[in-house]
C-alpha positions in Angstrom: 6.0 -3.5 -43.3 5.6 -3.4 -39.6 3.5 -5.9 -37.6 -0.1 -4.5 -36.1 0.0 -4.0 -32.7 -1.7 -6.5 -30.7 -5.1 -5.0 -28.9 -4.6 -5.7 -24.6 -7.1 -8.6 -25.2 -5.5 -10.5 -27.8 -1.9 -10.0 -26.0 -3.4 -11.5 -22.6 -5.2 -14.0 -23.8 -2.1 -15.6 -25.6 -0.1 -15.7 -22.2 -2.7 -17.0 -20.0 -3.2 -20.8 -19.1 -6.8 -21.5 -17.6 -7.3 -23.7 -15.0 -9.7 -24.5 -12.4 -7.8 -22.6 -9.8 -5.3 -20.2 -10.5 -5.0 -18.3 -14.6 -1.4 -19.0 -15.2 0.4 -15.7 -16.4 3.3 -17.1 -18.9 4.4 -13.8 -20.2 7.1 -11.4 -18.8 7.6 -10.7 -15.1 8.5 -7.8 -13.4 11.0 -7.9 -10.5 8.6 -8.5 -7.6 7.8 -11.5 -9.7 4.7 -10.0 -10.8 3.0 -10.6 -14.6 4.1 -7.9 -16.9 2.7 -6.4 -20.1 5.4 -4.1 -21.6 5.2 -1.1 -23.9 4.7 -2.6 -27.3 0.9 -3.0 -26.4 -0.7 0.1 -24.8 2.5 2.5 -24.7 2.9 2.2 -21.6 3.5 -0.7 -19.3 0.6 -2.5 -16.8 1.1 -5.5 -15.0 -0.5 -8.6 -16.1 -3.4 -8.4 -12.6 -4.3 -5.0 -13.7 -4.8 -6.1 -17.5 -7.0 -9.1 -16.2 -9.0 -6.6 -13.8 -9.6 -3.9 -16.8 -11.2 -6.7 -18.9 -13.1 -8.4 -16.7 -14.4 -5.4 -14.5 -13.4 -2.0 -16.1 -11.6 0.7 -14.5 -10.3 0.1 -10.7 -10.8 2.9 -8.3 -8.2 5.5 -8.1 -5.3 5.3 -5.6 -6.0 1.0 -5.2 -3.5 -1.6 -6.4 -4.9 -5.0 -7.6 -4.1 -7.8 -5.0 -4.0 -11.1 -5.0 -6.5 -13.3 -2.8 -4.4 -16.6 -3.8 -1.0 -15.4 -2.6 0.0 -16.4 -6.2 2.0 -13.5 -7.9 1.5 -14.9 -11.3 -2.1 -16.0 -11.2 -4.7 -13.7 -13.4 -7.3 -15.2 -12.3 -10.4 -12.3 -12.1 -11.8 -14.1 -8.8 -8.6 -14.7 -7.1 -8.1 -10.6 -7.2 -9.4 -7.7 -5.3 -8.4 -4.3 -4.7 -6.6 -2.7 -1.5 -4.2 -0.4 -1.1 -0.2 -0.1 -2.0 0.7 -1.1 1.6 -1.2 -3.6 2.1 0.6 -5.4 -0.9 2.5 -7.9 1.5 1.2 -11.4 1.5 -2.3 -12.8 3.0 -3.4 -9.1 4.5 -6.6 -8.7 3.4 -7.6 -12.1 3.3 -5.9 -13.0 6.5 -8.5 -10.5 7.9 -11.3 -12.1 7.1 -9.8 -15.0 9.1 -9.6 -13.1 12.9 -11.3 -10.9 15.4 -10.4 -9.8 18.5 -11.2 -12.3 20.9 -9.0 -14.8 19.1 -6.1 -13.1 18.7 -6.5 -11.4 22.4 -7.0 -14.8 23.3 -3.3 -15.7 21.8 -1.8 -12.9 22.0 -1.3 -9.4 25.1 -0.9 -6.0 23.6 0.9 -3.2 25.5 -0.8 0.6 24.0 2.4 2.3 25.8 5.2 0.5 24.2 3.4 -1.5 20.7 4.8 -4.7 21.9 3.1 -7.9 21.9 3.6 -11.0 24.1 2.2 -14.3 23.9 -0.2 -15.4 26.1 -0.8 -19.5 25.1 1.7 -22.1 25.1 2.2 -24.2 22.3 5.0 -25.8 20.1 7.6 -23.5 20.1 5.8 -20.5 21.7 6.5 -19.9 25.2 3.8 -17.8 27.2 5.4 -14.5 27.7 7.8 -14.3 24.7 7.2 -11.6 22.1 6.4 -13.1 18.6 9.0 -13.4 15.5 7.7 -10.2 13.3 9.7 -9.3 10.1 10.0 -5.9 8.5 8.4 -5.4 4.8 10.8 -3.7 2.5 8.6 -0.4 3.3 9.4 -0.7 6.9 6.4 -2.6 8.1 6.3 -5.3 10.8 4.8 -8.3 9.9 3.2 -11.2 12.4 1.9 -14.7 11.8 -0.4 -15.5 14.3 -2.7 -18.4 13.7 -1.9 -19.5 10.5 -2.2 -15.8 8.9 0.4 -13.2 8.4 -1.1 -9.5 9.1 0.1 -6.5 9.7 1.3 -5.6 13.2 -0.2 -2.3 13.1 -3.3 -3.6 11.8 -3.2 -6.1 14.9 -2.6 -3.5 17.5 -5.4 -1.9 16.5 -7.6 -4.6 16.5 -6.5 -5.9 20.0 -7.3 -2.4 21.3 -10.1 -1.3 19.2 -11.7 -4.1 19.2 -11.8 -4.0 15.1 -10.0 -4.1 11.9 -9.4 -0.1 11.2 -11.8 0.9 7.8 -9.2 2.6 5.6 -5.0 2.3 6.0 -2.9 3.0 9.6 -0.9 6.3 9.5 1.8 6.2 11.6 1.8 9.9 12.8 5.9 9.8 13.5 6.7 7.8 10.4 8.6 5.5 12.1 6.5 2.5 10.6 8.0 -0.4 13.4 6.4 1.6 16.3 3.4 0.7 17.0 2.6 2.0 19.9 -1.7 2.6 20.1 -0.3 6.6 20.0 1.2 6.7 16.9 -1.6 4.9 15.3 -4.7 6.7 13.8 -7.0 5.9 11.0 -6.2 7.2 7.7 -7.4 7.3 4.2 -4.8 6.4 1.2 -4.5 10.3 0.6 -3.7 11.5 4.0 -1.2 8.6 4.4 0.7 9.4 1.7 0.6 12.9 2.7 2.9 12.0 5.9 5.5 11.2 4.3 9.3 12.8 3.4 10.0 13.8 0.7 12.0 12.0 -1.9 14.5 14.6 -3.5 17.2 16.9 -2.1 15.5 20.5 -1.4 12.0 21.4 0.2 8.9 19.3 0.1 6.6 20.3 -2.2 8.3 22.2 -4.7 10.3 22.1 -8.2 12.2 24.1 -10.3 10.2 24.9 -13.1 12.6 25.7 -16.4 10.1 27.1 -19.1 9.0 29.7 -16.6 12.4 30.2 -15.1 10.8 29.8 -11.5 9.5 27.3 -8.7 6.3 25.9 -8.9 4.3 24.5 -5.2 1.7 21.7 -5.6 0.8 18.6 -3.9 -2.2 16.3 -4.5 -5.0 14.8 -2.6 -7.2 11.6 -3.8 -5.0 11.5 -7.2 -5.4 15.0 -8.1 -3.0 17.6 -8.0 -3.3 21.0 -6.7 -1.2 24.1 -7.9 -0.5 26.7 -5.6 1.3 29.1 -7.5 4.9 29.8 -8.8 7.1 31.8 -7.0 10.8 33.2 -7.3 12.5 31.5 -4.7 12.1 27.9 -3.2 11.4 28.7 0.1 8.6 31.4 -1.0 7.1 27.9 -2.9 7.8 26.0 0.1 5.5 28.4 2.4 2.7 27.8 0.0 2.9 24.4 -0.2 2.8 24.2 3.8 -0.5 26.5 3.8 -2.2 24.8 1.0 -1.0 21.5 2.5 -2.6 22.1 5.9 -5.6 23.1 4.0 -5.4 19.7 2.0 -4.5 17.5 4.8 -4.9 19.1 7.9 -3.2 17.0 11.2 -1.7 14.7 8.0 -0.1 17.5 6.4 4.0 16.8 6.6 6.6 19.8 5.3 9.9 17.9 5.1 
């Protein structure tokens, strides 16, 4: 006879180790080194933050990731987490936030709008006034940059040296190239219209697929986790031209069509 399935609450709690800090996760992990609850539980798989965040809190909002406070990939901890969005996944983002404003990082740091770059301004061990800062690229692209103790964002950074505050929602930038960050090709952008700039990920034209039952192609494309239909047509490129119209609709100055 075949073993009961575990309910999400009784497999968690048998892989986590309380302590005052940090929940150790000692179950599978993914390969971003993140806790990982496979299959065998809830049919699909969820990583070991999320599980923690559905018991302790419910639901999280659509389109957000659950983040860690701690820096600690493993920890489950409910007060070590909060929720942000997928690019702002890379270590210390959020939470470095918190940390600066604008006069002490303009203090540190210059910020050219025409060309993205960033020079220091202070000397100190190792730093020479006038140098640009070490940044490293995430594995989306990103340019990262440590600047008194906390790694943010460059991006973020540029437009908190210009604007004078941390922007509300993600950064779009509106060329894609993601390592210039020149104040231009910055602008404000909720987690929809950020995806929505983007290329897309198969061979063909962005927005459509080849639907078999119906023997034609089918244009969509979503907005705030919802998808939106816009028809099936005979060729691609008739799709295509729908998805561009109901994409501008959708996204307006966001709207990308390749």
């Amino acid at each position: 006879m075949a073993m009961p399935r575990k309910t999400l609450e009784e497999f968690f709690w048998s892989r986590v180790k309380k302590a005052d800090g940090c929940w150790a996760w000692t179950g599978s992990v993914n390969k971003e080194g993140r806790g990982h609850i496979g299959k065998s539980v809830l049919g699909r798989t969820i990583s070991a933050p999320r599980a923690s965040w559905l018991l302790h809190f419910g639901a999280p909002e659509a389109g957000k990731n659950i983040l860690h406070r701690c820096e600690n990939k493993l920890c489950v901890n409910p007060g070590h987490l909060f929720l942000g969005s997928r690019l702002e996944r890379e270590p210390r983002v959020k939470w470095a936030e918190a940390d600066l404003n604008a006069a002490s990082i303009r203090e540190q740091l210059d910020y050219d709008p025409e060309t993205g770059n960033f020079k220091w301004k202070m000397s100190r061990p190792g730093i020479i006034p006038g140098q640009s800062p070490k940044m490293k690229a995430t594995k989306w692209g990103y340019l990262r940059i440590t600047i008194l103790g906390v790694t943010t964002m460059a991006h973020r950074l540029a437009w908190l040296h210009h604007y004078g505050r941390w922007p509300e929602g993600d950064i779009d930038h509106a060329n894609r190239d993601r390592g210039d960050n020149r104040i231009t090709n910055l602008r404000e952008a909720t987690r929809s219209q950020n995806l929505a700039n983007k290329k897309t990920r198969r061979n063909g034209l962005k927005g459509v697929t080849f639907h078999k039952h119906r023997g034609r192609w089918s244009a969509r494309a979503n907005k705030d986790g919802k998808a939106h239909h816009f028809g099936y047509f005979d060729t691609e490129e008739e799709a295509h031209a729908a998805y561009c119209t109901g994409a501008v609709k959708l996204h307006g100055e966001f709207a990308r069509f390749k």
